[in-house]
C-alpha positions as CSV (number, residue, x, y, z in Angstrom):
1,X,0.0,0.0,0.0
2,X,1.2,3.7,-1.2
3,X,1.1,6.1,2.1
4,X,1.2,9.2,0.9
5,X,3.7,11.6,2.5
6,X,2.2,14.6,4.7
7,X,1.9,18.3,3.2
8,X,4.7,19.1,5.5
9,X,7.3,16.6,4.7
10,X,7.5,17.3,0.7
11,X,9.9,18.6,-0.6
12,X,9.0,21.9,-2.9
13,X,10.4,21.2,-6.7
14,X,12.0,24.7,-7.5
15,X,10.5,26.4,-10.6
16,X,12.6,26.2,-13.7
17,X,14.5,29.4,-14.4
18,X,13.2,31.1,-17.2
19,X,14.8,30.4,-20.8
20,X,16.9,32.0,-22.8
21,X,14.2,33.1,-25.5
22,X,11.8,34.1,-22.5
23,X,14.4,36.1,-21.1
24,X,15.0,38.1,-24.9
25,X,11.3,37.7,-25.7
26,X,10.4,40.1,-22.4
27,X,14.0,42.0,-23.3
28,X,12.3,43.2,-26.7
29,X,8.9,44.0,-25.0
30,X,11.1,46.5,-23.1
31,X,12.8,47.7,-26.3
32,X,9.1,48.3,-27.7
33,X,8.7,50.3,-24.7
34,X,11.2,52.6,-24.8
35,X,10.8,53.0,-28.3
36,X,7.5,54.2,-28.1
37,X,8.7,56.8,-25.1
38,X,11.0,57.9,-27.2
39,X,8.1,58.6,-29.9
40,X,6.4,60.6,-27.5
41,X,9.1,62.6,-26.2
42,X,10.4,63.3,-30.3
43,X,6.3,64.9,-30.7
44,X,6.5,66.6,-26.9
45,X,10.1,68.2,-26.7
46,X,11.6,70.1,-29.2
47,X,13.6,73.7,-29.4
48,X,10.6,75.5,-29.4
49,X,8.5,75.0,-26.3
50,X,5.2,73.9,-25.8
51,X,2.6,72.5,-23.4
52,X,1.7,69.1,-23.5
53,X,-2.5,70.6,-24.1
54,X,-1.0,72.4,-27.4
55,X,0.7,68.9,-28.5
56,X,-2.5,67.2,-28.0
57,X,-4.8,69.3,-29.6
58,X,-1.8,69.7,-32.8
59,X,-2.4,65.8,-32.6
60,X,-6.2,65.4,-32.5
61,X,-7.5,68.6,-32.8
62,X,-5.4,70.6,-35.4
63,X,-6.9,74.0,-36.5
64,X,-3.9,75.5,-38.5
65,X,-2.9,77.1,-34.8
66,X,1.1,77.6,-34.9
67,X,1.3,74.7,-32.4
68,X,-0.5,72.6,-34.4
69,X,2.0,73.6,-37.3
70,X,5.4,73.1,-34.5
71,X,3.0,69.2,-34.0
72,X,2.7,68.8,-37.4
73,X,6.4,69.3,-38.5
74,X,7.7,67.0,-35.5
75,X,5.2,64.2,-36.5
76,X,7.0,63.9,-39.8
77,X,10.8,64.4,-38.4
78,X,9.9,61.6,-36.0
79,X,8.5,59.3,-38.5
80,X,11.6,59.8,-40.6
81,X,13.9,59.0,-37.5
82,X,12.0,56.0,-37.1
83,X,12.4,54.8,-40.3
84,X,15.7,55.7,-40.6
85,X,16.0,54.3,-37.6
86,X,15.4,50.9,-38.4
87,X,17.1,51.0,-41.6
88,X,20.5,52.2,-39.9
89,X,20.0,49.6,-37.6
90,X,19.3,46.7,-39.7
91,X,21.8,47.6,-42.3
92,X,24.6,47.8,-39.7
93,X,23.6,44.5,-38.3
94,X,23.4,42.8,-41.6
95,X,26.8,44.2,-42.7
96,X,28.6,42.9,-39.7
97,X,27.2,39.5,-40.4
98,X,27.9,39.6,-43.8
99,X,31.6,41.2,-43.5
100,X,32.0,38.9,-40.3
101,X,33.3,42.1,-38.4
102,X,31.1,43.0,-35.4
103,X,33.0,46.8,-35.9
104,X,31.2,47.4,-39.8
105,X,28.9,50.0,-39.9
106,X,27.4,51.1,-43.5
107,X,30.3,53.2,-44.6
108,X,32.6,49.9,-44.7
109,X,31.0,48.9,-48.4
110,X,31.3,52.8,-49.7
111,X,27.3,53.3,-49.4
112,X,27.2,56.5,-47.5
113,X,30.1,57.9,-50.3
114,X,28.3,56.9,-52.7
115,X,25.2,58.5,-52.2
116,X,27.0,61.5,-50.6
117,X,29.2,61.6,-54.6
118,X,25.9,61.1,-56.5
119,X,24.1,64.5,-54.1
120,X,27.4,66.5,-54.8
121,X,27.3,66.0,-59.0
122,X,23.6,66.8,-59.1
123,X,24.0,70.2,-57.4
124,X,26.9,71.0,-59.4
125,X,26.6,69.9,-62.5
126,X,22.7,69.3,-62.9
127,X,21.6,72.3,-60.9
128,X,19.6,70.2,-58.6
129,X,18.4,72.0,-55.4
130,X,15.5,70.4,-53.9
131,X,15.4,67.8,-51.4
132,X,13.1,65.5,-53.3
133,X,16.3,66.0,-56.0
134,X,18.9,65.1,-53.5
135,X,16.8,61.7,-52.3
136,X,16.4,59.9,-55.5
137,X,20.2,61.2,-56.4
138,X,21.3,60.3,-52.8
139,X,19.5,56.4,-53.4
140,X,20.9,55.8,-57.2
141,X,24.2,56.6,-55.7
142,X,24.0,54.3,-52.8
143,X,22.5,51.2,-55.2
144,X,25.7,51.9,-57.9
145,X,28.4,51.6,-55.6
146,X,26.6,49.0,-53.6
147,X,26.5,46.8,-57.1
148,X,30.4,47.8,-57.8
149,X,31.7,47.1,-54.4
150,X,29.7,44.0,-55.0
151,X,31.4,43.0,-58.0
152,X,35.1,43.9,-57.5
153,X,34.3,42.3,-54.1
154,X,34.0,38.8,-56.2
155,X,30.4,38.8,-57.0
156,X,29.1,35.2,-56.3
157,X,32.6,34.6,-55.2
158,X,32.8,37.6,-53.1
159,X,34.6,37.1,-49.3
160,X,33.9,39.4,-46.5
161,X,37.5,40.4,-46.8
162,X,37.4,41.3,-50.2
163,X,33.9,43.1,-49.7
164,X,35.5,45.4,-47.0
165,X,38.8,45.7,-49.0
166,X,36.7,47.0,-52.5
167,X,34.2,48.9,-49.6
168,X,37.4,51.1,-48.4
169,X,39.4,51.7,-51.7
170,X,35.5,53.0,-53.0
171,X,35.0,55.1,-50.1
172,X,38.3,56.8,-50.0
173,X,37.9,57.7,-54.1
174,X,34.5,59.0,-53.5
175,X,35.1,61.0,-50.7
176,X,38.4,62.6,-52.4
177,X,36.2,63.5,-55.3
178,X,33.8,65.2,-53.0
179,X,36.0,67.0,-51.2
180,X,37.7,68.4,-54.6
181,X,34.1,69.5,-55.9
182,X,33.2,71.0,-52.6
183,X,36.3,73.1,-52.7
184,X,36.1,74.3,-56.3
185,X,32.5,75.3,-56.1
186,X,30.9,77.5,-53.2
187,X,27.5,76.5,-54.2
188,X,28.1,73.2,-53.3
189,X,29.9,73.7,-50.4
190,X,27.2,75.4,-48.8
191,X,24.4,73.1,-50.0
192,X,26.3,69.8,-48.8
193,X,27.5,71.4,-45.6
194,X,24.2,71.1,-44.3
195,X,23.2,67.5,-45.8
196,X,26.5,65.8,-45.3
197,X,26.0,66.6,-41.2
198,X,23.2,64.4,-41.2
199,X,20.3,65.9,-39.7
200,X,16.3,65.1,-39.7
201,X,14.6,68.6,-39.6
202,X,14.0,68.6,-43.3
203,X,12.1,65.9,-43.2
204,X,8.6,66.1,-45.1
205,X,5.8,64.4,-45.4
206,X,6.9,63.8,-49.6
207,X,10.2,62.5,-48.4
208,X,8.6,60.0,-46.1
209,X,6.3,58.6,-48.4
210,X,9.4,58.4,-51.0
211,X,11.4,56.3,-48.8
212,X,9.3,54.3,-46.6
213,X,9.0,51.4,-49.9
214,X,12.5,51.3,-49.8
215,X,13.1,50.8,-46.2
216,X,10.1,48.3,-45.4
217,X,11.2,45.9,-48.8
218,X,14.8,45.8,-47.2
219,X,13.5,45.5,-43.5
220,X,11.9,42.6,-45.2
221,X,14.9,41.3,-46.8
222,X,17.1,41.6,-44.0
223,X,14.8,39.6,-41.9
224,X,13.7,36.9,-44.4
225,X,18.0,36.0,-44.2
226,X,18.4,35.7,-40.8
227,X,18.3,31.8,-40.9
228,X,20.6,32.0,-43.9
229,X,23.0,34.5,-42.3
230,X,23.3,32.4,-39.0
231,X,24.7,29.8,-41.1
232,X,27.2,31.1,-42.8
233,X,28.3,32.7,-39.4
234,X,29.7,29.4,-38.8
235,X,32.0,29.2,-42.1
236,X,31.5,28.4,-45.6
237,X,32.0,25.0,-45.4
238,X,29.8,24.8,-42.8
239,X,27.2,26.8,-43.8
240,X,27.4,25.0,-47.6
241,X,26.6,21.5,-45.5
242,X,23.7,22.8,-44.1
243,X,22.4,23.7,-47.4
244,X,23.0,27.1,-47.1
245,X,23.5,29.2,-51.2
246,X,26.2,31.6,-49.8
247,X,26.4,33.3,-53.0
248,X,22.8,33.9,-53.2
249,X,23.0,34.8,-49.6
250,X,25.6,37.5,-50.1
251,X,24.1,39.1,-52.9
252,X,20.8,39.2,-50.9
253,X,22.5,40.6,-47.6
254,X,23.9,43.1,-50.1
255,X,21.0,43.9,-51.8
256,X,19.6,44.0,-48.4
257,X,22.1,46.5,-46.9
258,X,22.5,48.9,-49.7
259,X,18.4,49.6,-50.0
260,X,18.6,50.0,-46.4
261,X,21.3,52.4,-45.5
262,X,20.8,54.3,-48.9
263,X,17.2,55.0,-48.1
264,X,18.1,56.2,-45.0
265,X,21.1,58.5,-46.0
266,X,19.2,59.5,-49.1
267,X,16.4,60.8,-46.5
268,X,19.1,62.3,-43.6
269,X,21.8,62.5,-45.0
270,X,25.2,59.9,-43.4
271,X,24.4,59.4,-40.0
272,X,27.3,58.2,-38.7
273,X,27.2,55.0,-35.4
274,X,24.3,54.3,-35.5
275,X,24.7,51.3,-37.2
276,X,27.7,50.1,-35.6
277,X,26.6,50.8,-31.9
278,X,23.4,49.1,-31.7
279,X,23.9,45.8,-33.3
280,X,27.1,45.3,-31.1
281,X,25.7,46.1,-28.5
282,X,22.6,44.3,-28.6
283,X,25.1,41.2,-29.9
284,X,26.3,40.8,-26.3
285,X,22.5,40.2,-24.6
286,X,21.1,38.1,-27.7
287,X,24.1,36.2,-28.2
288,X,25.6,35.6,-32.0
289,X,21.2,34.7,-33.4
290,X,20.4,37.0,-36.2
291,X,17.0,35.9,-35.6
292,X,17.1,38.1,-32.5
293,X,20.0,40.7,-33.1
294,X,18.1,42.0,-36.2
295,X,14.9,42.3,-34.4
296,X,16.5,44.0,-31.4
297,X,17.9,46.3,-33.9
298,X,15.6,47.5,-35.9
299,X,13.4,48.3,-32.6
300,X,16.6,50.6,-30.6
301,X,18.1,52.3,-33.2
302,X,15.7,54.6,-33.6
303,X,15.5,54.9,-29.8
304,X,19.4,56.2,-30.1
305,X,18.2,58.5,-33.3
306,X,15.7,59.7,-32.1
307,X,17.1,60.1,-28.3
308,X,19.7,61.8,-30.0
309,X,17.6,64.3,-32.1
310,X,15.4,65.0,-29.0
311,X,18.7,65.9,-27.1
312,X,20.5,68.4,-30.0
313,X,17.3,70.0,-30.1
314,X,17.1,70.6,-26.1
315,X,20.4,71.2,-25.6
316,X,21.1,74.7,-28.0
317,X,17.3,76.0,-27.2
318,X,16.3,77.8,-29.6
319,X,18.7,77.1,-31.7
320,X,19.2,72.9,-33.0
321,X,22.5,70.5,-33.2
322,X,22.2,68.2,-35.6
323,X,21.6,64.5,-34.9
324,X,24.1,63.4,-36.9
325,X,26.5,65.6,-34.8
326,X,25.0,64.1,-31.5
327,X,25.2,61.0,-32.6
328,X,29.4,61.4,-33.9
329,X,29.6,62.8,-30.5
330,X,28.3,59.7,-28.9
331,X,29.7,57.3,-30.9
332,X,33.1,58.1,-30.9
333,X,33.8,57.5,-27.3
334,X,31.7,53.6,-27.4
335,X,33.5,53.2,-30.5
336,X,36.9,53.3,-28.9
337,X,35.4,51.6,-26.2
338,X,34.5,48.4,-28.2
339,X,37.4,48.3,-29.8
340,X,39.3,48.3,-27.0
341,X,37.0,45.7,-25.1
342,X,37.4,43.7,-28.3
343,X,41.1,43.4,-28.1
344,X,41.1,42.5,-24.4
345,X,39.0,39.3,-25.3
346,X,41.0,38.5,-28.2
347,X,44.6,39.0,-25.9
């Protein structure tokens, strides 16, 4: 006969600690969260003040009131820095994975010269001088020296280090020629001054609606190769026994990267960090899983644009600094900080 043993005498069976994907499932919850802070403070703070009644009534109640006009303008600059947001972010993330350095950022594969070359010729030699001009300049840019860096890179036989070697030679021609127009022509100096900072106060609703296709096919994109991108994390050999098409894969990741990180230059202008910081850093919660890193990312990088923004325009009341020069400010002390970090682990 089975006695049973009294309530007393049992011993309690501990709860299982939560697992890994719990524990980055409620992580991104929280990255949700302070995103959508972030969007509240980018509509509620800004260099001109105003009271959190005149916000919600430029929100819900607009009347053609100057608040409503202050709202209305910040709506759209925070809509871009989300979107630019995310494609920074996922761009950055995919380019580590696909260079196999965890310190690549956009610029690496010559996308921000590119499209920063391609601005400078239209204003100098086409005349062009809107900012509906510069984007689809800005974009072309970005896609040809996305597809050359792609080809001298190898093409289906491209390597990450041959990527990153074509990436740098590209970049440092581009940016030579810029630098020569810039100082030959005043016009152009003074028009790229302002675009090659990197800023997110032009934004309108026309550039919004121009880039947004662009940056939700290659949010797409980038997602859709996370499986693919894990594998060849592990090398090619490895990667081509688990069935992986590396060469399809890189082209894709390319593809991927250059509609990203164009779209988003073409809308802000280079924005420099941005997608270097967050991807590294969110590499050491999520681990080495693109299937989380590239989530993560596309969720806080427009928390650090958009923090960013919020602060240049609090900080030089009522005057603005630029988020791309918040951001450069930011960046370059983690930056050395990584790298530094980086070489302890390695020594």
């Amino acid at each position: 006969m089975l006695v049973e043993s009294p309530p007393e005498s049992r011993a309690e069976v501990p709860s299982a600690p939560p697992s890994r994907r719990a524990i980055r499932a409620a992580g991104l919850l929280v990255a949700v969260a302070a995103l959508a802070a972030v969007l509240v403070a980018s509509i509620a703070i800004g260099a001109r003040q105003l009271s959190l009644e005149q916000v919600w009534h430029g929100l819900f109640q607009a009347t053609g009131t100057y608040g409503d006009t202050v709202v209305d303008d910040r709506l759209s600059r925070t809509l871009l820095g989300l979107l630019a947001g995310v494609a920074l972010g996922l761009s950055g993330a995919v380019l580590q994975a696909l260079t196999r350095n965890p310190l690549a950022d956009p610029g690496l594969l010559g996308i921000n010269a590119g499209a920063s070359a391609a601005v400078v010729t239209a204003i100098t030699y086409l005349g062009v001088t809107s900012l509906t001009g510069y984007v689809w300049f800005a974009f072309l840019g970005a896609a040809v020296v996305g597809a050359l860096v792609w080809f001298l890179g190898g093409s289906r036989g491209a390597t990450p280090v041959r990527l990153a070697l074509a990436g740098t030679a590209i970049t440092a021609a581009l940016y030579g020629f810029v630098q020569a127009v810039m100082i030959m022509d005043d016009a152009a100096l003074g028009k790229m001054r302002f675009w090659t900072v990197g800023s997110l106060n032009t934004a309108t609703d026309l550039t919004i609606r121009q880039v947004w296709p662009f940056i939700a096919a290659g949010t797409l994109l980038a997602l859709a190769l996370a499986r693919s991108l894990n594998a060849m994390a592990m090398g090619d050999d490895t990667a081509k026994a688990l069935g992986a098409h590396l060469g399809r894969t890189r082209a894709l990741a390319m593809l991927a990267a250059t509609v990203l990180c164009g779209a988003a230059t073409a809308a802000c202008g280079p924005i420099m960090f941005v997608g270097l910081m967050v991807p590294h850093v969110v590499r050491s919660f999520t681990g080495p899983d693109l299937r989380w890193i590239l989530p993560y990312a596309a969720v806080l990088s427009p928390v650090l644009l958009l923090g960013a923004d919020v602060l240049g325009r609090v900080l030089a009341r009522p005057a603005e600094v630029q988020v791309g020069i918040v951001t450069a400010v930011l960046g370059g002390p983690v930056f050395i900080f990584l790298v530094r970090r980086r070489r302890t682990t390695q020594l």
